[in-house]
N, C-alpha and C positions, 0 to 999 in steps of 0.2 A: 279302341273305338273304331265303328267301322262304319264312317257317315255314307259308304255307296249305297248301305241296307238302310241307317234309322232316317236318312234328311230326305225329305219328299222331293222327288224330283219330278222333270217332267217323264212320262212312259218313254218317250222315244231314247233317251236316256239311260234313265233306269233298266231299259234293254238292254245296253250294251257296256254299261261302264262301271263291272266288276273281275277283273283281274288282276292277279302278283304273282309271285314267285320265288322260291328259296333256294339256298346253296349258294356256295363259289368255292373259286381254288386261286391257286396264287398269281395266276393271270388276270384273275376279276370275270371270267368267264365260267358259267357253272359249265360242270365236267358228268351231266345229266342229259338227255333227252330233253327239248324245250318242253315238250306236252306233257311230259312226266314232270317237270316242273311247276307246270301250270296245274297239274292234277292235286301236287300236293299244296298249291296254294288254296287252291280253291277250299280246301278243307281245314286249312286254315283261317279261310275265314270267316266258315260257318263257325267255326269251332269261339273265333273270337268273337262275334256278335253279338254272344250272350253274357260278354263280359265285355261289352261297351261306355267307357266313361262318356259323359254329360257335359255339354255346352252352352254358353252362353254366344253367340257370333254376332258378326253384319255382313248382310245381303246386300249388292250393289244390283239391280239390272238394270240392265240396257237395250230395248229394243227401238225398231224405227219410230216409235211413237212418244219415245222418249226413256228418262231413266226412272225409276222408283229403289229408295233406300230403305229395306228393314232391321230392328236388331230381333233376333230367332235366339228362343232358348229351347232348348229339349229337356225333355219331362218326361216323368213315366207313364202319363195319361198320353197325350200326343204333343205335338211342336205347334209349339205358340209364336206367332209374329207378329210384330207392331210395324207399323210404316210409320217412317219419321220424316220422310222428303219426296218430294215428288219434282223431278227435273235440277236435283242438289238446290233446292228450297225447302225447310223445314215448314212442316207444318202449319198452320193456325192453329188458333184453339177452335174452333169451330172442327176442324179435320182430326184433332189431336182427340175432343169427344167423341166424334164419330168413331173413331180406332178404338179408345177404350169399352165405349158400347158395343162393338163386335164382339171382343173378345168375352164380355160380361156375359153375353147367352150363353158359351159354353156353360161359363161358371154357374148361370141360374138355372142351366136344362142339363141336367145329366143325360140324358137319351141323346141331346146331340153330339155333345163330348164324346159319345161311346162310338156313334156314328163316325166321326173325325178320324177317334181312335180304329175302329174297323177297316175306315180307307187307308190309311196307313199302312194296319199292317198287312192290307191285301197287297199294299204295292210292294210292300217288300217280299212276301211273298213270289211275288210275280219276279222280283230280281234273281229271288235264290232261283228261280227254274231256271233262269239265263246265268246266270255262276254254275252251276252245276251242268250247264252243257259246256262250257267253254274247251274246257278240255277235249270233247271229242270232236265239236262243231266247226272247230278251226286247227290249218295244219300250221306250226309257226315254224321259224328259223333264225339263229342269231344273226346281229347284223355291226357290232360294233359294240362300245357304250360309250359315254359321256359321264360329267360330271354335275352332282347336284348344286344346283344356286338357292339365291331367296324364290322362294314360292312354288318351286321346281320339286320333289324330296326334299332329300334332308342338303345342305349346301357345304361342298367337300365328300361328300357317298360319291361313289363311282355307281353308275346305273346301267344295267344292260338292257340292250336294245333289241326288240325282235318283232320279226316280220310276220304280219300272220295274214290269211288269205281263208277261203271256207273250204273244207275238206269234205269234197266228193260224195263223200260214203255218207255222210251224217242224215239222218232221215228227220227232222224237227219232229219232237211227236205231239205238240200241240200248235197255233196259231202263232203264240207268246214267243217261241223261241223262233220263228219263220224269216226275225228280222236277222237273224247272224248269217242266212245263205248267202244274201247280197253283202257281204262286206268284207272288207283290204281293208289294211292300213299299219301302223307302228306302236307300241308298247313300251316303255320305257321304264324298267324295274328298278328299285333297290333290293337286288336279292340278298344282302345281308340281313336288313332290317325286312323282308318279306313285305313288303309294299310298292304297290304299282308309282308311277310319279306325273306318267305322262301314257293318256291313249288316245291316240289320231286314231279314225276311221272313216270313211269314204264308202258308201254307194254304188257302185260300178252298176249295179241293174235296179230295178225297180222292183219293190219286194212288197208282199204284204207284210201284215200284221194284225194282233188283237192282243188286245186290252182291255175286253170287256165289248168292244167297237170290232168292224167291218170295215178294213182299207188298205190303203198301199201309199208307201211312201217313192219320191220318184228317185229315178237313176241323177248322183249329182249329191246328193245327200251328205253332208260333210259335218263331222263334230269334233273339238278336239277338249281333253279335260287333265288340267293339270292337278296335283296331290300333293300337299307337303306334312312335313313333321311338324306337328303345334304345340310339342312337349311331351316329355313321359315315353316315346313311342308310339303316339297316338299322331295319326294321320289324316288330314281333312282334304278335301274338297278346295281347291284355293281359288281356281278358276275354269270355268267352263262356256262352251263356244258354239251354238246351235245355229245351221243355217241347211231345213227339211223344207218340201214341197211334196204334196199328193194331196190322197183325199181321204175326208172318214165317211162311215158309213156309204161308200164308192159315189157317192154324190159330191157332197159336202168339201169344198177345197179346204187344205190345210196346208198354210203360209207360215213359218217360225221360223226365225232369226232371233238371237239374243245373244247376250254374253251378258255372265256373271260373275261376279267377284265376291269372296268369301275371305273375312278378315276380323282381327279383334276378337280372338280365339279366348275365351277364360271359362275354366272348370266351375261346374255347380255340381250342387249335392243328385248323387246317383237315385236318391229316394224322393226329389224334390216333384210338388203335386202340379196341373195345370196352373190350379188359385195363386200360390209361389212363384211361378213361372212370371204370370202376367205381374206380379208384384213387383221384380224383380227388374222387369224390363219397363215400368214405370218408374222406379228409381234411376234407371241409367238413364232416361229419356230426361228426366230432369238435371241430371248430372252435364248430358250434351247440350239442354236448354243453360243451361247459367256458363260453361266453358263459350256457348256462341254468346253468350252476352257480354263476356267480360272480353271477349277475342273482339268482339267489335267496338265498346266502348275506348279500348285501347289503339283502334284505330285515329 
């Protein structure tokens, strides 16, 4: 499974937070060229994308204006979310229909479903351009490694560590890939199991980009995104840390700060449709509804 390409993230993101790495030798250091390592990851993870298993998850954010809780399942049509809390308060019913009625237009307008489905796979789209430059867009270097914990990779993997910085020569050849010149920062592999665990990166100049948009993000720019094993070999997304400033369409200020949490990992069917989807995370919503009932009557 390969949540950097299926889990909609945000663009700024989804720019920069696809790479791993394979090999080692009995040091725990591979005994490779790091960009030669990075090249062959990369193609590994086109290669695995099309053979991505299916989730059921919860979404925690947190920005300045507060937190909002969803549970997100993935589907063949596109990824379906329900919001269950707002500021770690559940619901009403009043808000609980409002959710359920969102999700029901997909179900009654196929044309917008399809639209959902379209944006989606544009963005992913857009990430393989940024996978597919890594390798030459950045020069990297080992730098140590560490061990994996909970939430980190896998907990007990040894993980290596490398430096990367943007490599001189590389010429972006579209807009999308323009945000890799401005960036530093740290990588942190499980090169056995071929999975990234941890990528820091940092801003050092002000860079444009495009996403469809017209803008530049500023120097200052900081995100970091953690990765673990959720079973089987399958890697998710466990938490991630946005804090961007610039502007879109070069007018337009853009302000984002957040951090997310991604947890309560469980397998659905790889075939399973949007209608299933929302069915699915209606059951659990009821399931969280009677566990907070009896958790507080027992108060």
């Amino acid at each position: 499974m390969n949540f950097f390409l299926s889990r909609p993230a945000s663009p700024i993101l989804s720019a920069i937070v696809v790479c791993s790495l394979a090999g080692s030798s009995a040091a725990g250091i591979p005994q490779v060229q790091p960009d030669e390592l990075v090249r062959r990851a990369v193609q590994n993870e086109i290669r695995s994308n099309s053979q991505s298993a299916k989730y059921m998850f919860r979404q925690r954010k947190e920005t300045p204006a507060g937190s909002q809780t969803k549970l997100m399942v993935e589907t063949r049509d596109a990824m379906a979310g329900l919001v269950i809390a707002y500021n770690d308060r559940p619901l009403n019913q009043e808000q609980r229909q409002g959710e359920y009625g969102r999700l029901q237009r997909f179900i009654d307008d196929p044309d917008e479903l399809d639209r959902k489905h379209k944006k989606e796979k544009e963005d992913s789209e857009r990430v393989q351009s940024i996978l597919k430059a890594l390798p030459d867009a950045f020069l990297y270097q080992y730098d140590g490694t560490e061990v994996g914990r909970p939430e980190l990779g896998k907990p007990g993997d040894e993980l290596v560590r490398l430096k990367f910085h943007p490599n001189p020569k590389y010429d972006p050849p579209t807009r999308v890939e323009q945000v890799l010149t401005g960036m530093q920062g740290v990588v942190l592999i499980d090169a056995q199991k071929q999975h990234i665990a941890r990528i820091d990166g940092t801003l050092f100049k002000d860079v444009s980009f495009g996403w469809g948009i017209l803008g530049h993000l500023d120097r200052g720019g900081h995100f970091q995104v953690d990765q673990t094993d959720v079973g089987d070999n399958n890697w998710s997304i466990s938490r991630m840390a946005l804090a961007f400033t610039g502007k879109i369409l070069l007018f337009k200020n853009l302000n984002i700060k957040s951090t997310e949490i991604y947890s309560d990992f469980r397998p659905v069917s790889s075939n399973l449709t949007f209608a299933q989807g929302v069915e699915l995370l209606k059951k659990q919503v009821a399931v969280v509804a009677q566990n907070q009932t009896h958790s507080g009557s027992g108060k």
